[in-house]
Structure formats: C-alpha cells, structure tokens
C-alpha positions as CSV (number, residue, x, y, z in Angstrom):
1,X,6.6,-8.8,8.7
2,X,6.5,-6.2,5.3
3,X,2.8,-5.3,5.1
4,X,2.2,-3.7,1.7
5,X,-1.0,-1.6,2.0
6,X,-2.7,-0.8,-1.3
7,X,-4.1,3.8,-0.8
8,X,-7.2,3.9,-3.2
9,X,-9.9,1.9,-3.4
10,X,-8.4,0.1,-0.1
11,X,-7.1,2.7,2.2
12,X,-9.6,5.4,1.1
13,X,-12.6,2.9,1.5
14,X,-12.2,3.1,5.5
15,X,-9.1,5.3,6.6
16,X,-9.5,5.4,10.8
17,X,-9.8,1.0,10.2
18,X,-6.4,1.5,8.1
19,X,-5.1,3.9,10.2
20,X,-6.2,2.0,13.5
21,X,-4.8,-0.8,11.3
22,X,-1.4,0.4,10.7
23,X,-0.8,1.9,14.1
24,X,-1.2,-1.9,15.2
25,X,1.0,-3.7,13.1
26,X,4.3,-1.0,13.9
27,X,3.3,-1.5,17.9
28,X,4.0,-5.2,17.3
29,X,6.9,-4.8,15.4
30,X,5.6,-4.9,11.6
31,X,6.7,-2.8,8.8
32,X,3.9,-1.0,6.5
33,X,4.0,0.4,3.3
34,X,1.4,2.0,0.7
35,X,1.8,0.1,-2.4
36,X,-0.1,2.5,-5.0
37,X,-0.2,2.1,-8.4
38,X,-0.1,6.2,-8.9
39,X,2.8,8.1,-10.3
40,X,5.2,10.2,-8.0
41,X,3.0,13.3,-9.6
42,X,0.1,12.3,-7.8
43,X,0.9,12.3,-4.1
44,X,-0.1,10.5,-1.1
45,X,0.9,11.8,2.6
46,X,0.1,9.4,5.4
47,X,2.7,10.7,8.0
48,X,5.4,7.9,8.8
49,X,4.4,5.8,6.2
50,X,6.7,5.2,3.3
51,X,4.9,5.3,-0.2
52,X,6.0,3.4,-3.1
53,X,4.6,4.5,-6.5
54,X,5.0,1.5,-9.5
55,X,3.4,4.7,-11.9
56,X,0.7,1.9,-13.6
57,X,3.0,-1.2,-13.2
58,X,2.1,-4.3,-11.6
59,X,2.2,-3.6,-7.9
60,X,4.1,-7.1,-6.9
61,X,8.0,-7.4,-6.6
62,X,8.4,-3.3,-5.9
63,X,9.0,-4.4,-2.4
64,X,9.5,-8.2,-0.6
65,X,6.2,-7.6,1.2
66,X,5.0,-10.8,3.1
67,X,1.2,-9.9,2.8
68,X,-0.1,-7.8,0.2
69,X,-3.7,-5.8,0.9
70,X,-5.5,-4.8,-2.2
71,X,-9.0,-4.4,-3.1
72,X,-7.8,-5.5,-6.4
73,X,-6.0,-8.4,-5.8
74,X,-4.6,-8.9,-9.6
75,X,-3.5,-5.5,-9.8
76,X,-0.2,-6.9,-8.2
77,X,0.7,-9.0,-11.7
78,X,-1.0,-6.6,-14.3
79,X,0.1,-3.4,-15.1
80,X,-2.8,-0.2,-15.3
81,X,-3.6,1.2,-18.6
C-alpha cells in the first residue's frame, strides 16, 4: 500500500507519532511518501523518505497513493494560493 503523508500542519503537529508511524508501515511492507504542497525551494529532509513537492497544486494524482493523510483534507483537489 502507497501511503502519501502530508509534512506541515500533519507531520510537524506530532513528528516521533509520524515517525513511529512510518517506521511501521515500511516494516510491514508499505510504501510512504511526504505529499507537501511546498516548492522544491523550500526543503524537507526526513531520511529515507521520498518527498514530492506539487509547488501550490492540488496534492491528489502526483502519486497513486492508496490512503492519503492530511490535516487538510481538500487541499488534495484545490490548489494553494
């Protein structure tokens, strides 16, 4: 299962429960992503994690996640202005 895990507001709220979190889900075979709607300029490091910026666009259809985590849910069909 692709688990796309949105960084601020989401990650940053509680980042050992994410981290704990995301250690999980690889041991039992799950992919996870950060799913942020920043630009490539403004960084994110979380090692072994892949990073996927949409730079303000609408989060959903940047990757065929099966469960998407957002603190903002509707930020995955509206773009950020």
């Amino acid at each position: 299962m692709l688990i796309a895990l949105d960084y601020d507001g989401t990650y940053t709220e509680d980042t050992e429960l994410w981290d704990n979190f995301i250690v999980n889900a690889i041991k039992n075979g799950h992919e996870v992503k950060i799913l942020t709607m920043r630009y490539p300029h403004e960084p994110i490091n979380i090692e072994g994690i892949e990073v996927i910026y949409t730079s303000r666009k609408a989060k959903y259809g940047y990757i065929p996640a099966n469960i998407y985590i957002d603190n903002e849910p509707g930020r995955l069909f509206t773009d950020s202005f």
